[in-house]
C-alpha positions, 0 to 999 in steps of 0.5 A: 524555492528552487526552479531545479527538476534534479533537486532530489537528496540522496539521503535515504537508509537502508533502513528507510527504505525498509521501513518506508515499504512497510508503512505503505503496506501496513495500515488500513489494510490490516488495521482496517480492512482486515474486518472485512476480509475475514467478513468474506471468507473467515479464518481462511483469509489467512491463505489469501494473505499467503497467496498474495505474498507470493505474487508481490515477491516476484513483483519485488523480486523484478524491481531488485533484479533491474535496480541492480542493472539500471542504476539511478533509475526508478520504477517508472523508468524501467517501464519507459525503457521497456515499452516507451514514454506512453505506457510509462505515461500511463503507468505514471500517472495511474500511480498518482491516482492511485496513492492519491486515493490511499492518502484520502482513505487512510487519513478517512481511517484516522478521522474514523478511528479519532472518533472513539475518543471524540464521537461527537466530532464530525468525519471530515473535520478529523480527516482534515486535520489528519491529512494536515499532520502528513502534508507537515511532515512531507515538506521536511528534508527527505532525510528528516522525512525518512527518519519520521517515517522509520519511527511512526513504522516502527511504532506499528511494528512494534505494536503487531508483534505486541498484539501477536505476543499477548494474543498468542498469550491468551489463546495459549492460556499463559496470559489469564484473562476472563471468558478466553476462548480455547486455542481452537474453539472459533477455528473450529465451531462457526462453520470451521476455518472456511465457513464461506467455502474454500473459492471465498478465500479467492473472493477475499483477494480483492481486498488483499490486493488493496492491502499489499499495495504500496510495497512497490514504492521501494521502486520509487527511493531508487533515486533517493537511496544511498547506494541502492543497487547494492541495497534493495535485494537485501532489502527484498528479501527480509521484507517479504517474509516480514509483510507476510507474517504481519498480515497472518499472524494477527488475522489467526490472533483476532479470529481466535480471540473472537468469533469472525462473524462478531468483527465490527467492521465500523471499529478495528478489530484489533480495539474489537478484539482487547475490548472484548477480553477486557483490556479496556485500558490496552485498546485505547493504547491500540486506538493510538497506535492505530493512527500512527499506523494509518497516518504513517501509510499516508505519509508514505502515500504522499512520498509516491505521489510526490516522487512520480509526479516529479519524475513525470515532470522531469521526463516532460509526462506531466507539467514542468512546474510539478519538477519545481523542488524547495531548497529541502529537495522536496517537490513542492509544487506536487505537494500542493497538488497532493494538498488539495486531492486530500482537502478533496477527500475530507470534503466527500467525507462530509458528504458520504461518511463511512461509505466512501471508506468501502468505494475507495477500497478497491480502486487502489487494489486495481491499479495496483495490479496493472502495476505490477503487471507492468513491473512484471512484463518490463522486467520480462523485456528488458532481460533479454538487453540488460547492459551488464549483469545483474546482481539478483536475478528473480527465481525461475525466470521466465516461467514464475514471472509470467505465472505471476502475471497470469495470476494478476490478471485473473485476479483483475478480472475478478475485480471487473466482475464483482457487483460490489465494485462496479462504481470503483472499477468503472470510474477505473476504467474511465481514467484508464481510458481518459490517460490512453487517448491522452497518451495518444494525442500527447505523443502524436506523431511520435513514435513511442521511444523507449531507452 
């Protein structure tokens, strides 16, 4: 082991990166929770997804524009430089908590989803033995961590554009298959594309939200990227588009294979959906698939968590020994904190069952807005300073960020107010208010310096 706190390999690809943010956006969100978003406003989801999408593009947008001026700096730091070491501290570590709890619900999806095969297996012990695969895999090199990621996203990858083109297929009438529904008949028939009304697509956004977490991570490889103030706005650019079709083109495909009030929300609907054509054989291979998926969203998980951790400990916002890197240039002293939440995890998943699954949903779809709303605002700030040039600029500054803003924080608002959510927000909340008034005593007597 090495005691070194800057012990961080530059090692990661373009297409790491690329692939890196599409497995944190793509898996229990879509594999999932797409159950559910259709559950609340029905083929309309579609236009949540949309919405959504546009948000993140200015976030991504922001996190481009700085990279492309701060070089060597990651998300963090340019909130550090924008508004001091206590909302950074803030931000830090609400982070953490945040991608902590992704990891515990993906690796729930994994226990949940290994019980088709293996029913009479209980949750917690398959959720264990999942979250162990991915703490295996976060103590290789970045490099080699970087290329597992690449294949395991590419494999789910893959597998949307598999499901688009077969769906497409069916509904189209090229692939025949017994009892097919017509190309419009459950779009149509239903109570019609938004049979929960037009404002449920507004509803739908608190659990989208939870989806499109994660695409901020390209903010965190800033440190460990080869090149990436260069990079990351080619990287943007194609990323946006991509997350966005891979979100609303299977949501079209299973609401037009099957009704959407008939989605299981206990069973993905992808499995929901090949089973129901009869293609028995092709869920089982969807059911694979599908674990890759969530556990390659995990592992991407573990990856923040462990890179804010460290670079928390580097700037003296969380405990030295958390900088404390093995000769691979991992942080391992954070992987073992990462450990342990996830053992956390698998021992509430003895206690709850599925219902810890729908509790966890909406505390990542939170924080991540006060996220982003942080990126937004640093990015706001900081414009006016920046030392040089950027070499990507976000589009209609400053009026599309501060809309974006306004629309995040009517979005997290909408969150507060949900009775359905008032367990995961409140306990939000708390940690919100538990790292402010530790913020304050850390930082007492010091004014709160900003780069």
């Amino acid at each position: 082991m090495s005691g070194n706190d800057a012990a961080l390999q530059k090692k990661l690809r373009p297409r790491h990166i690329s692939f890196m943010a599409m497995g944190g956006v793509i898996g229990t969100g879509i594999f999932k929770g797409s159950a559910e978003t259709i559950g609340i406003a029905g083929p309309g989801i579609v236009l949540s997804y949309v919405f959504a999408g546009l948000l993140l593009l200015v976030v991504m947008g922001a996190i481009a524009e700085m990279a492309t001026v701060y070089a060597n700096k990651n998300m963090k730091d340019f909130i550090r430089d924008a508004f001091g070491e206590r909302l950074s501290f803030i931000v830090g570590w609400l982070y953490c908590f945040m991608w902590l709890t992704v990891c515990v619900i993906e690796v729930l999806a994994a226990g949940s989803f290994l019980q088709y095969w293996l029913p009479d297996m209980p949750l917690w012990l398959l959720t264990l033995a999942s979250a162990a695969l991915i703490l295996i895999i976060n103590m290789m090199s970045v490099g080699g961590f970087g290329e597992t990621e690449f294949w395991l996203a590419g494999i789910k990858i893959g597998m949307i554009i598999l499901f688009i083109v077969l769906g497409a297929g069916i509904l189209f009438g090229i692939i025949p298959v017994a009892d097919a529904p017509s190309l419009t008949r459950n779009f149509t028939e239903y109570g019609g594309f938004f049979p929960q009304g037009f404002t449920a697509i507004f509803s739908g956004l608190l659990v989208v939200m939870f989806s499109y977490g994660g695409s901020e991570l390209i903010g965190l490889t800033l440190t460990e990227a080869q090149d990436a103030e260069k990079v990351l706005p080619r990287v943007v650019k194609n990323f946006i588009l991509r997350v966005i079709l891979f979100y609303t083109l299977p949501i079209l495909i299973i609401c037009g294979l099957i009704p959407w009030n008939q989605l299981d929300g206990h069973t993905s609907p992808f499995v929901q959906v090949l089973a129901s054509i009869g293609l028995q054989g092709s869920a089982h291979l969807m059911n694979f698939i599908l674990i890759t998926a969530v556990l390659s969203a995990a592992n991407s998980g573990i990856y923040g968590a462990t890179r804010m951790l460290h670079s928390m400990a580097a700037q003296g916002e969380a405990p030295t020994a958390l900088a404390r890197t093995s000769r691979k240039g991992v942080p391992v002293n954070s992987l073992k904190l990462c450990a342990a939440i996830l053992g956390v995890g698998a021992m509430l998943a003895y206690f709850f069952q599925d219902s810890l699954f729908r509790i966890l949903m909406a505390v990542p779809g939170f924080v991540v807005l006060l996220v982003w709303i942080s990126i937004c605002l640093s990015q706001l700030k900081l414009r006016k300073s920046y030392p040089k040039e950027p070499g990507f600029k976000v589009w209609g500054y400053p009026y599309i960020t501060m809309l974006t803003i306004g629309c995040l924080a009517v979005i997290a608002s909408l969150f507060l107010v949900d009775a359905q959510n008032r367990v995961s927000i409140g306990a939000c909340l708390a940690v919100v208010a538990l790292l402010t008034v530790w913020s304050f005593v850390k930082f007492k007597g010091k004014p709160s310096k900003s780069n």
